[in-house]
SEVEX-529063 format. One record per residue (C-alpha): residue in three letters; x, y, z. Coordinates in steps of 0.2 Angstrom, whole numbers, padded with zeros to 4 digits, always signed. Example, Ala and Ser with C-alpha at 12.3 -4.5 7.8 and 13.67 -1.06 7.14 Angstrom:
2
ALA+0062-0022+0039 SER+0068-0005+0036 
***
This chain:
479
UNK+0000+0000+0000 UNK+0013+0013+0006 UNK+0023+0008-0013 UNK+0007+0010-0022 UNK+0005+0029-0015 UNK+0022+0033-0016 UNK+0019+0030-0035 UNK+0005+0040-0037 UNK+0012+0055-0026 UNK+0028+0053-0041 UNK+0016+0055-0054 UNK+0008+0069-0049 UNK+0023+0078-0044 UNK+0030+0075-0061 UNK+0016+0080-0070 UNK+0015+0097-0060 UNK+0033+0100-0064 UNK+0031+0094-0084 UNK+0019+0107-0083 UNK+0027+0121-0077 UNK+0041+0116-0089 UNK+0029+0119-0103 UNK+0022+0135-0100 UNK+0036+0144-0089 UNK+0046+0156-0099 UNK+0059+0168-0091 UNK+0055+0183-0086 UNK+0062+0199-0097 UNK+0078+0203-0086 UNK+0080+0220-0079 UNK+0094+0218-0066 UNK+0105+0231-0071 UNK+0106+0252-0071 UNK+0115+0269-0076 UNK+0118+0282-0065 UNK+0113+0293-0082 UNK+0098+0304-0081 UNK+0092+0292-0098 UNK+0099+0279-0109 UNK+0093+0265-0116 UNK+0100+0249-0127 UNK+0092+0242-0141 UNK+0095+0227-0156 UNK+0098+0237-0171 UNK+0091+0221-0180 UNK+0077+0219-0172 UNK+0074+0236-0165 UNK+0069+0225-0146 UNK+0072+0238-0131 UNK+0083+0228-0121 UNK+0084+0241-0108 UNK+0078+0260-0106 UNK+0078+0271-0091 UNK+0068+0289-0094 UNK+0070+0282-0114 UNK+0053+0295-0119 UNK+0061+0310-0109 UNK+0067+0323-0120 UNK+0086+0330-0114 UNK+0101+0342-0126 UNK+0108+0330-0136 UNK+0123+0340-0140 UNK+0139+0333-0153 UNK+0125+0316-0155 UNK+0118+0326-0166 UNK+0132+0326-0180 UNK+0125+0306-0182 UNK+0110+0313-0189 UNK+0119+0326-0199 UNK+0131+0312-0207 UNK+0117+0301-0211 UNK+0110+0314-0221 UNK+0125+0320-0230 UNK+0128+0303-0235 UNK+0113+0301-0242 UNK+0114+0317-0253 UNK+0133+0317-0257 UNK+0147+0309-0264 UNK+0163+0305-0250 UNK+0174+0314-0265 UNK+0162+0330-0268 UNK+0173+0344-0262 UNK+0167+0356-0249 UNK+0171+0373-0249 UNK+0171+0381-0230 UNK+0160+0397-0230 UNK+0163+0414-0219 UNK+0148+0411-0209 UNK+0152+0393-0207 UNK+0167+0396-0198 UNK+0162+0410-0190 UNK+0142+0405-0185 UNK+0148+0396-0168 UNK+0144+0400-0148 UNK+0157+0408-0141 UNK+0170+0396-0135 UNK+0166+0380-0145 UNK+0180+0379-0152 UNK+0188+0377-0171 UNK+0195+0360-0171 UNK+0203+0359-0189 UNK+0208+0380-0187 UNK+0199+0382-0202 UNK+0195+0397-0214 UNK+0186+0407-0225 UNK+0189+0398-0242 UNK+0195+0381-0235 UNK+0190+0366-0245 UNK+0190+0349-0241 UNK+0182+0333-0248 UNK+0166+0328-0241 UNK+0173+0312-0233 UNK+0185+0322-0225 UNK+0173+0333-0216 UNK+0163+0321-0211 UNK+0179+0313-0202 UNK+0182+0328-0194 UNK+0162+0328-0190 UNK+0164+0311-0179 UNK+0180+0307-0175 UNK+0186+0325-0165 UNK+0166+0334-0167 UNK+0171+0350-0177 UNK+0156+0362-0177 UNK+0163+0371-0192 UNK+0162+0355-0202 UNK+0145+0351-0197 UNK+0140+0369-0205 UNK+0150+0367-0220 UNK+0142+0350-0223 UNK+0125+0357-0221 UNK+0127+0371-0232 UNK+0135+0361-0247 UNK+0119+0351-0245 UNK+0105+0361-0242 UNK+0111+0378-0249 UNK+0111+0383-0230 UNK+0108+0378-0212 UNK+0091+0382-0210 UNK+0087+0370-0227 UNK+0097+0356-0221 UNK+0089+0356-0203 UNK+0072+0353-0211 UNK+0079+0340-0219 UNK+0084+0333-0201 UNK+0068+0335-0195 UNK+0059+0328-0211 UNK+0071+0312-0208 UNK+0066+0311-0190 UNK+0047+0310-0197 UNK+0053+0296-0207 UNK+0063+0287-0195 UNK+0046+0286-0184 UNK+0053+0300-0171 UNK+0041+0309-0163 UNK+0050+0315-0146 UNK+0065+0325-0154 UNK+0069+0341-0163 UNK+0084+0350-0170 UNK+0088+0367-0174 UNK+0107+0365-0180 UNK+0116+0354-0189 UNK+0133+0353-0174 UNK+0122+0349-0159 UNK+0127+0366-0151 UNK+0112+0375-0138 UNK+0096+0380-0147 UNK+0080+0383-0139 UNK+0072+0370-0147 UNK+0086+0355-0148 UNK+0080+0342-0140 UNK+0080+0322-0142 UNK+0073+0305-0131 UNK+0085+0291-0131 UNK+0073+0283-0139 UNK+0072+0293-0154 UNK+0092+0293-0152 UNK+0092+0273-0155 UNK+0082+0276-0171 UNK+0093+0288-0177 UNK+0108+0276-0175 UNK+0099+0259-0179 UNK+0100+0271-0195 UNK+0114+0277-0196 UNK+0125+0262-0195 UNK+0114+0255-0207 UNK+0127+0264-0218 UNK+0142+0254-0219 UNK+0153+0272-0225 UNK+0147+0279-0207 UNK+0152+0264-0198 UNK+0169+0264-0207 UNK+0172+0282-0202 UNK+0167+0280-0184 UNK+0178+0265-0181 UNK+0192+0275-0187 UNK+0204+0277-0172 UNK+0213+0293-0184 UNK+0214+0302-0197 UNK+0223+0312-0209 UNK+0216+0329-0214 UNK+0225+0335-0232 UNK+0231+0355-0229 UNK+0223+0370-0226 UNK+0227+0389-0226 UNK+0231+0386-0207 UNK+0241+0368-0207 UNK+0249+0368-0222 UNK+0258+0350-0216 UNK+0240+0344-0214 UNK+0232+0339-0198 UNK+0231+0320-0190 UNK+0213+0318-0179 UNK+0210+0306-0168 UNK+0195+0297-0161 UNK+0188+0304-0145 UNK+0176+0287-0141 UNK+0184+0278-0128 UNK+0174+0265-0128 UNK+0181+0260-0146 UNK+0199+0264-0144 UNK+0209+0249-0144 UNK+0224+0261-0138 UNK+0216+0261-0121 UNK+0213+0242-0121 UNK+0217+0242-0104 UNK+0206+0255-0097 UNK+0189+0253-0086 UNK+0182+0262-0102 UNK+0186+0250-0117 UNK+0174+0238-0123 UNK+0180+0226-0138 UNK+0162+0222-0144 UNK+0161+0243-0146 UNK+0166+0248-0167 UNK+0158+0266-0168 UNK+0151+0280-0158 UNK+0150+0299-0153 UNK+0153+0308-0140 UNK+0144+0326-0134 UNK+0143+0337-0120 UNK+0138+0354-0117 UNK+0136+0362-0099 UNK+0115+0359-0104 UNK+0115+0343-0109 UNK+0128+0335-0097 UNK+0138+0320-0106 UNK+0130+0311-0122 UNK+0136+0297-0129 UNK+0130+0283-0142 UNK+0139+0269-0145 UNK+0137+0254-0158 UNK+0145+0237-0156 UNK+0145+0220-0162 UNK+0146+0202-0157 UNK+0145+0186-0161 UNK+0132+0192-0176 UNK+0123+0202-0166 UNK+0125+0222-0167 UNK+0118+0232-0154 UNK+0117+0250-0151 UNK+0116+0261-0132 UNK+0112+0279-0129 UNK+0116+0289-0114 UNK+0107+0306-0110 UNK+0111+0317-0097 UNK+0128+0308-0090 UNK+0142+0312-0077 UNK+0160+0314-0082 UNK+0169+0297-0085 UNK+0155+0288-0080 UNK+0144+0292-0094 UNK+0156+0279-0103 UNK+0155+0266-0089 UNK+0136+0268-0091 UNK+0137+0265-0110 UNK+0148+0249-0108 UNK+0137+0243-0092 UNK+0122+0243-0105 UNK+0129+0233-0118 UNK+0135+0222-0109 UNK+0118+0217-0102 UNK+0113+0215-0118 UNK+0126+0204-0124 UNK+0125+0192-0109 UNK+0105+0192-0105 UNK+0098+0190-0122 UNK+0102+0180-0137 UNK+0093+0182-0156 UNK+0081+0170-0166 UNK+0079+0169-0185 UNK+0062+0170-0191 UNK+0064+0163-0207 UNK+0066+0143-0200 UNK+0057+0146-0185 UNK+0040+0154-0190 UNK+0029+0141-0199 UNK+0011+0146-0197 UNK+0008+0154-0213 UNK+0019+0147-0224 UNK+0016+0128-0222 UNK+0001+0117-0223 UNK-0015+0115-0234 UNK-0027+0127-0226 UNK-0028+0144-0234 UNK-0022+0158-0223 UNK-0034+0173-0220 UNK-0026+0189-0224 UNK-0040+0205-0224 UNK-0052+0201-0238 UNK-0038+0188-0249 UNK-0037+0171-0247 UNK-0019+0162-0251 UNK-0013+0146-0250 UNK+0002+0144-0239 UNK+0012+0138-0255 UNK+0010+0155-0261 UNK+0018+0166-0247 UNK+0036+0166-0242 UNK+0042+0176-0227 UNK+0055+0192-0227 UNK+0073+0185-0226 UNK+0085+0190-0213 UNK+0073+0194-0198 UNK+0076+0192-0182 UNK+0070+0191-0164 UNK+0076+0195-0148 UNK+0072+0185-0131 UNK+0079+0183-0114 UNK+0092+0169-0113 UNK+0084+0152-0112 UNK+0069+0156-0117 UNK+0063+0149-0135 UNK+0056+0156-0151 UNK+0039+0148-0147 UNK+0035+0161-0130 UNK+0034+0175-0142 UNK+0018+0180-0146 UNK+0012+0188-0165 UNK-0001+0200-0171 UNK-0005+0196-0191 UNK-0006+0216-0197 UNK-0014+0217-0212 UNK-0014+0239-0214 UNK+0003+0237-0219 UNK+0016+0253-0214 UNK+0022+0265-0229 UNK+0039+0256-0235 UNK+0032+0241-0236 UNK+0042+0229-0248 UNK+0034+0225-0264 UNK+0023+0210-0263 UNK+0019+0210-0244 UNK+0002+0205-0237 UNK+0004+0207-0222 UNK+0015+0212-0207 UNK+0020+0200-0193 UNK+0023+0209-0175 UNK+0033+0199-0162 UNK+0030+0203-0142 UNK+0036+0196-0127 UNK+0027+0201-0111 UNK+0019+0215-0120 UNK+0037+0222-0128 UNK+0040+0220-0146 UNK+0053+0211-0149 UNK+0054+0210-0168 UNK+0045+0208-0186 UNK+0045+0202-0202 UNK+0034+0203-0218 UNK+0022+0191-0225 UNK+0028+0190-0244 UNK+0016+0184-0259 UNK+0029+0174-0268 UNK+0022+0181-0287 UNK+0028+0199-0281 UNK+0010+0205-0279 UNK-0004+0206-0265 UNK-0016+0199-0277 UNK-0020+0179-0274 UNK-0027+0164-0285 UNK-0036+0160-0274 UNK-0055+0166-0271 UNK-0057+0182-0261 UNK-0063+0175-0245 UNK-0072+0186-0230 UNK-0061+0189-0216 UNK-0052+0202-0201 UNK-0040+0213-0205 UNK-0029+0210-0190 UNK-0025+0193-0181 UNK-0019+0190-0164 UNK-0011+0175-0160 UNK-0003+0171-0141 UNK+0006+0157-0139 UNK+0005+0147-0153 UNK-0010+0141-0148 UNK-0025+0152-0156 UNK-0032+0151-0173 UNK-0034+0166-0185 UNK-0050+0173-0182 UNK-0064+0169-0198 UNK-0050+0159-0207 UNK-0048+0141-0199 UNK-0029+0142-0201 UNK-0023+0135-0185 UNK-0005+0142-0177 UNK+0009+0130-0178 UNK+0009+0119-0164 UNK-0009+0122-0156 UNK-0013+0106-0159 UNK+0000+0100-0152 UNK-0003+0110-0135 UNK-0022+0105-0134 UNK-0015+0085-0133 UNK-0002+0088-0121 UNK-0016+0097-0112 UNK-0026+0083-0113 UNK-0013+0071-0107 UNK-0008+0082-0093 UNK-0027+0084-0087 UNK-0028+0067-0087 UNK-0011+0063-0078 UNK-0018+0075-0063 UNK-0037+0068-0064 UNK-0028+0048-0062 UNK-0016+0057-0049 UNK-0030+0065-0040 UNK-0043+0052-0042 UNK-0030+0039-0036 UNK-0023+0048-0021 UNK-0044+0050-0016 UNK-0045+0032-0017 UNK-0031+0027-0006 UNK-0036+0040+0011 UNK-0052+0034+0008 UNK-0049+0017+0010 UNK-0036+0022+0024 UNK-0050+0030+0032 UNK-0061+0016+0030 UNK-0050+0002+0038 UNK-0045+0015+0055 UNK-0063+0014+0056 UNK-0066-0004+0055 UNK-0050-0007+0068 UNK-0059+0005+0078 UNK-0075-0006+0078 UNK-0066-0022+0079 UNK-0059-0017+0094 UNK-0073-0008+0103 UNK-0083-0024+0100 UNK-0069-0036+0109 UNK-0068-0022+0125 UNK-0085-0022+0126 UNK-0085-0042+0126 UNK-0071-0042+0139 UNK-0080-0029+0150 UNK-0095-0041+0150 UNK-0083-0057+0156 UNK-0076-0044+0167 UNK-0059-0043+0162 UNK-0059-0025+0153 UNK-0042-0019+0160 UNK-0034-0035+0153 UNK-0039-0029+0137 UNK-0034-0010+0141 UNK-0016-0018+0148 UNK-0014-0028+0129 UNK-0016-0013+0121 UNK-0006-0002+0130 UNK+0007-0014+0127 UNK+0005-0017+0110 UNK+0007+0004+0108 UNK+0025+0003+0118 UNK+0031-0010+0106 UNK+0026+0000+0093 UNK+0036+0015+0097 UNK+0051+0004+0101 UNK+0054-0002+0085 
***
């Protein structure tokens, strides 16, 4: 009897703990801090916010702001164009803020040049020179930054210059700051001239020998490999500060395949860096990145048709976006993440796409990809069908509303917690049955032996059978 319970209790603990096996996931980790009024780090490849503190709060951005500027000049011109340095260029500076190259009215240098000079040592007077050969003049080209800040989806910034100097209205979130970046060093001529440790500027009116510059991100400087400061993942950056903004900085790295990008707002004096490096870090060592493509097979597998607004398509004739990614908490798996099916698809769409799929992890999105017809168009063979135009699915578990297209693995999740129920219901029911029967045979002793008291009593020999079982109950406690 004591085996056969000892069984059951095994079974029902192991089914409790095969259960919290299949449904546990990690929680998102959030055991780290900055000392910074604001940061944030994020997956520049699938745009997850790892970590943000005051991320939405808008602060001075100050030199950060020559990311932006670069982004655009390298949009707009070629690295060979040569620039020529205006009066007001060189001269259209606060008091104090320096003139980095010792430039002069009538100074040319190449456009690549300038933008060295823009990241690596943050010359103000480049950063107007650049804006004017682009835009005819300041003012032009910062409506050009705040049009690309529309584009890039940020709506918590706003620039006035071109150099990140103090304006009444420059101000930027470190969220807005991310999307900037995740941007930028989407350029791989940006990324080659932040990672730059020097360089050398040709000669000007002023240094005729030339001049050398170096890079003043000492998170990337190999040279101070040795210092609290450096961090190898880190390959490009900028620095700022203005007595305003405090200490900026934005910093992109990459490791083992994965690039990630941090932002500090509002920082202290050296440890604006050590907050940079802390965030990164955290993001390296508590998260970890799934492919889509190879994981995700709910829409592109099976014989069903899938749903997508009013169009019906076989899963034959979709394909998903290539090189997406999503990105989790160690150990969990690609299965937590939960997807909305978004059929109002955003402006930039690639040609072909149906649909939109939205990653989320504890209500954080954590990555996308796009559902692709494979003939290059939206259009189906298949007979317009009546359904939603947006889907939710959690778990893996829920069908696509008005479509009949089960999610990967749902069936597989109602057996299992079919088995389980049943597991705990044989469990239960056994563990029921044994007490019961316990019960029932205490009670039965407990009769047996009132009934041979009583008879004893009767003969009158009922402290005999009182001494027999106090005897019998001293035996028992001495084995």
């Amino acid at each position: 009897m004591k085996q056969r319970l000892k069984t059951l209790l095994c079974c029902l603990l192991i089914s409790q703990l095969f259960l919290i096996t299949v449904y546990a996931k990690p929680d998102w980790p959030s055991d780290t801090d900055i000392q910074a009024e604001s940061g944030i780090v994020i997956d520049a490849d699938s745009g997850a916010v790892i970590f943000g503190k005051n991320m939405h709060g808008q602060y001075p951005p100050a030199s950060i702001t020559k990311i932006l500027t670069a982004l655009i000049v390298l949009e707009r011109a070629k690295p060979d164009d040569m620039v020529t340095f205006s009066k007001d260029s060189v001269l259209n500076v606060e008091a104090g803020s320096g003139n980095k190259l010792n430039v002069t009215d009538g100074d040319k240098l190449s456009v690549e040049d300038c933008l060295y000079s823009l990241i690596l040592h943050s010359c103000n007077q480049a950063a107007n020179a650049l804006a004017e050969h682009v835009a005819g003049s300041r003012e032009d080209f910062v409506k050009l930054m705040n049009q690309k800040l529309e584009e890039l989806g940020c709506t918590e910034s706003h620039f006035e210059n071109p150099s990140g100097l103090n304006g009444d209205t420059q101000y930027v979130s470190a969220y807005d700051m991310a999307l900037i970046a995740k941007a930028a060093y989407n350029n791989k001529k940006l990324v080659e001239i932040g990672s730059a440790l020097s360089h050398k500027i040709p000669p000007t009116t002023n240094n005729p020998e030339g001049l050398t510059i170096y890079n003043e991100h000492r998170l990337v400087k190999t040279s101070e490999s040795s210092s609290e400061f450096y961090f190898p993942a880190a390959v490009a950056g900028k620095t700022g500060y203005l007595v305003k903004a405090g200490n900026t900085l934005v910093t992109y790295a990459e490791q083992d395949g994965r690039r990630l990008i941090s932002v500090i707002l509002k920082g202290s004096p050296r440890q604006y860096f050590i907050d940079g490096k802390n965030l990164l870090q955290f993001g390296y060592d508590r998260f970890e990145n799934f492919k889509i493509d190879g994981n995700e097979t709910s829409y592109i597998q099976g014989e069903e048709p899938v749903v997508v607004g009013e169009k019906n398509f076989q899963p034959s004739e979709l394909e998903l976006e290539q090189g997406q990614i999503i990105t989790l908490p160690k150990d969990a798996k690609f299965s937590d993440a939960s997807k909305t099916l978004v059929t109002e698809l955003p402006k930039g769409s690639p040609k072909g796409a149906v649909a939109l799929i939205q990653y989320t992890y504890n209500d954080r999105n954590v990555g996308q990809a796009y559902l692709i017809a494979k003939n290059g168009t939206s259009e189906s063979n298949q007979a317009t069908g009546e359904g939603t135009k947006e889907a939710v699915t959690t778990e893996g578990s829920k069908e696509l509303p008005a479509s009949g297209v089960k999610m990967s693995g749902g069936k597989g999740v109602g057996i299992l917690a079919a088995v389980i129920a049943a597991i705990l219901l044989v469990a239960g029911a056994g563990i029921g049955f044994v007490v019961y029967k316990r019960k029932k045979e205490f009670r039965e002793s407990e009769i047996r032996r009132e009934e041979r008291r009583r008879r004893l009593r009767e003969d009158g020999d009922g402290e005999a059978f009182e001494r027999m079982l106090k005897d019998r109950r001293n035996t028992k406690g001495k084995k």
